[in-house]
N, C-alpha and C positions, 0 to 999 in steps of 0.2 A: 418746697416751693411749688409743687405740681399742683396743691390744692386750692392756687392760687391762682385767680382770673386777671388774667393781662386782657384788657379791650381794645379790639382793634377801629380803626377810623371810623366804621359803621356805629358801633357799640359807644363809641369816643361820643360821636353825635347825638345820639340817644339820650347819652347822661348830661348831656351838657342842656338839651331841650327841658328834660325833666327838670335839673337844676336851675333854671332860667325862671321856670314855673313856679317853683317852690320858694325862690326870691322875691317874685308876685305876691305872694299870700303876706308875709313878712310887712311888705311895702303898704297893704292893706289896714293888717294891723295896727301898725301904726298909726292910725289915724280913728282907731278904731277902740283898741285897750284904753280903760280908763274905769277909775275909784265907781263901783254901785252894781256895775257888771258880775254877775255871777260866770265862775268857771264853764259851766256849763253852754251859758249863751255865747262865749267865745268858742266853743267847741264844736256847738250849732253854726254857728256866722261860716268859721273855716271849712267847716266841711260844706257848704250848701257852694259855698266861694271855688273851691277845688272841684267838686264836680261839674256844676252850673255855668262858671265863669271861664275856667281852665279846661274841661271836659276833661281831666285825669280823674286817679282815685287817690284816695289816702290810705295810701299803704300799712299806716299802722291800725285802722279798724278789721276788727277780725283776725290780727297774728298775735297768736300765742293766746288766744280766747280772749284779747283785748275788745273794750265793746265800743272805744270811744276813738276819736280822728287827730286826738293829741295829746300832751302831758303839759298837763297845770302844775309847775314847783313853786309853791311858795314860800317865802323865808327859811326857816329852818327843812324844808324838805329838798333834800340834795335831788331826787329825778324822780320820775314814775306816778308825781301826784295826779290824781283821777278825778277828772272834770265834776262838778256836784251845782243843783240847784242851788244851794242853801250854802258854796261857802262864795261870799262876795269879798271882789277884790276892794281893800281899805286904801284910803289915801298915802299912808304910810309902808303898802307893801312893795317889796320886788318881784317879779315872777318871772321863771323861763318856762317858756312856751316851745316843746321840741317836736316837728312834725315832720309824716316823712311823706312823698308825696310817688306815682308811677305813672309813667307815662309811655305807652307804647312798651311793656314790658321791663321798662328799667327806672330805679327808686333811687332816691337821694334823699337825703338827711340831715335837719339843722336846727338849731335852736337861737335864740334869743332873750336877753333879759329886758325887760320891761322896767323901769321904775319909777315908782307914782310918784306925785307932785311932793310929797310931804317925807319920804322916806330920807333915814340920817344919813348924815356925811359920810358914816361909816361903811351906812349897806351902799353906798355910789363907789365909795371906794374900791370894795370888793367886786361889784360888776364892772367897774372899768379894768381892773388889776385879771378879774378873770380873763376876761378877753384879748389883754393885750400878751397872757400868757398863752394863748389859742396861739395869736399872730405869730406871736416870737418860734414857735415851733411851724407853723404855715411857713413862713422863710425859708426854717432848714431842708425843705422838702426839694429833693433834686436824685437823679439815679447815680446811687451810690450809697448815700447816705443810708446810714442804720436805723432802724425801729427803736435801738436804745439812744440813739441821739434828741429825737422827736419826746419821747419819753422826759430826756434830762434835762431839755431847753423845759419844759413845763414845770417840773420840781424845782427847779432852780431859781425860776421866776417866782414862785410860790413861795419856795421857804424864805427868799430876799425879803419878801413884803409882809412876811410872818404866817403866812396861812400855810395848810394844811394840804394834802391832794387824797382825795377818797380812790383807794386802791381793787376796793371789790368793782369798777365796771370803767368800760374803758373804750377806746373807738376801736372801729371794724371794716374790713373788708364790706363793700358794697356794690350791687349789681341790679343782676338779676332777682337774687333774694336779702332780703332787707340786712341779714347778718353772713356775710363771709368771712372767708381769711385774709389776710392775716388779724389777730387781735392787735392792738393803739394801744399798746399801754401808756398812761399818764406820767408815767416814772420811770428811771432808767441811768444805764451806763453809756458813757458815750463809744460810739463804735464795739457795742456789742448788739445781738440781733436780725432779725432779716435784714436782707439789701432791700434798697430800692429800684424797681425797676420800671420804664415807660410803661404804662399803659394800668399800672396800678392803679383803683381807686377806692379810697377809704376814708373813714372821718375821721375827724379830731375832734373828741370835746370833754373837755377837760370838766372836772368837778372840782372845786374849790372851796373850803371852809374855813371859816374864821375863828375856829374852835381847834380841837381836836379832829382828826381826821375819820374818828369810830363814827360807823352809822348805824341804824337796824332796820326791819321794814315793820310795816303797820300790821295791824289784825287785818285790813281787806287783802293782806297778798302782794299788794302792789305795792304802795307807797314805803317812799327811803326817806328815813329824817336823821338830822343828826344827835347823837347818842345824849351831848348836854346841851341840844338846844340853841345854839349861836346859830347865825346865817350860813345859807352855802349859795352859790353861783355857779352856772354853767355855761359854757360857749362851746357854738356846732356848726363844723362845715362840712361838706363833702370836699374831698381834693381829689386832682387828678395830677400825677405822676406824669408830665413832660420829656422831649427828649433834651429840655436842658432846664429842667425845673419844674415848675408849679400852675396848676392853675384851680383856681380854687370855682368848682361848678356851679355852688350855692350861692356866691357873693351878690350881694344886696346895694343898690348907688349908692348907699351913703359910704359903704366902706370902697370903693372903689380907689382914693385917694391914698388910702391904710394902703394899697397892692401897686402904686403907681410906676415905681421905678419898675417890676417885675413885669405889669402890662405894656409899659412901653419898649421894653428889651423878649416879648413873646416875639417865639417864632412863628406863634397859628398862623 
């Protein structure tokens, strides 16, 4: 547990600023994603939007020799896909769009699925089902509670609905620097694990496929697709660890409703 950062009220604040910010970008998109758009000028848009509009930085340009301000996943690409002139989003696609954004020295991290006008019943399916497997493990988050309970609320949800959960990557300790401890596994036993304690914060974001759960990554390095090709979805928040539960730092108004009973019984 020592290699883990507990944030105190100052730091509490910080993340929640950041995280406030980073729900702006989101809110933008929104109105903004749409069939003809290349990856690429979505990657442009958000980053001119977070420097310019927000005066933060985008935390993910420049770690780990990354060159771009987000990941484009589309259909069969479970995370990591790499913004391109030349690949244009179709009417029929889904895409999560996962960015992380710093503000005043501390970063938060989230994603989202997109999907276009024309895409099937099935891939809607799957990004509704992803996300409400995020929510159902956002819930169990309170101090006490184990990393393999968070874990098994997500598998459990998943394998109910027939899908899959991709095991090589998982959520993380968040701060100061974009990747701490603890690891989020997606899978899990219940009440096995770390605790949870106040002042923890880390994300959730689940990988979800409609296939088999094997993935690989591309010849560029980056990019994760899955192994036969079917859809994957992801959902992404930062959370912060309460003295009597949850508060999720990324949350976006629309989902505000999704957290209602939990916001009106906070203690902030």
């Amino acid at each position: 547990m020592t290699d883990v950062s507990i944030k105190n009220a100052q730091q509490i604040a910080l993340m929640r600023a950041s995280g406030k910010l980073l729900a702006q970008v989101f809110v933008m998109l929104d109105n903004y994603v749409q069939p003809g758009l290349s990856t690429m000028e979505i990657n442009d848009t958000v980053e001119r939007f977070i420097v310019d509009e927000l005066n933060a930085r985008p935390a993910s340009k420049g770690q780990y020799g990354y060159q771009y301000v987000l990941n484009c996943s589309i259909n069969d690409v479970v995370c990591h896909g790499v913004p391109s002139k030349s690949q244009i989003i179709k009417s029929s696609d889904i895409i999560n769009l996962d960015i992380t954004l710093e503000k005043n020295g501390y970063i938060t991290d989230s994603s989202k699925m997109y999907v276009m006008p024309d895409a099937s019943l099935e891939a809607r399916k799957l990004v509704k089902d992803t996300t409400e497997a995020m929510y159902s493990a956002i819930k169990l988050v309170k101090p006490g509670v184990r990393l393999g309970d968070i874990g098994h609320a997500i598998q459990s949800f998943a394998h109910k609905k027939g899908y899959s959960v991709v095991r090589e990557y998982c959520g993380h300790g968040i701060g100061t620097e974009m990747h701490e401890a603890p690891n989020v596994l997606h899978y899990g036993k219940p009440n096995t694990g770390m605790q949870l304690k106040p002042g923890m914060t880390f994300t959730i974001e689940p990988m979800i496929n409609q296939g088999s759960a094997k993935i690989k990554t591309k010849k560029d390095g980056w990019t994760v697709v899955t192994k036969d090709k079917k859809l994957s979805a992801q959902a992404e928040h930062t959370i912060l660890v309460t003295e009597t539960g949850f508060e999720v730092l990324t949350l976006r108004p629309e989902e505000i409703r999704t957290f209602q009973n939990e916001l009106s019984t906070s203690s902030r």
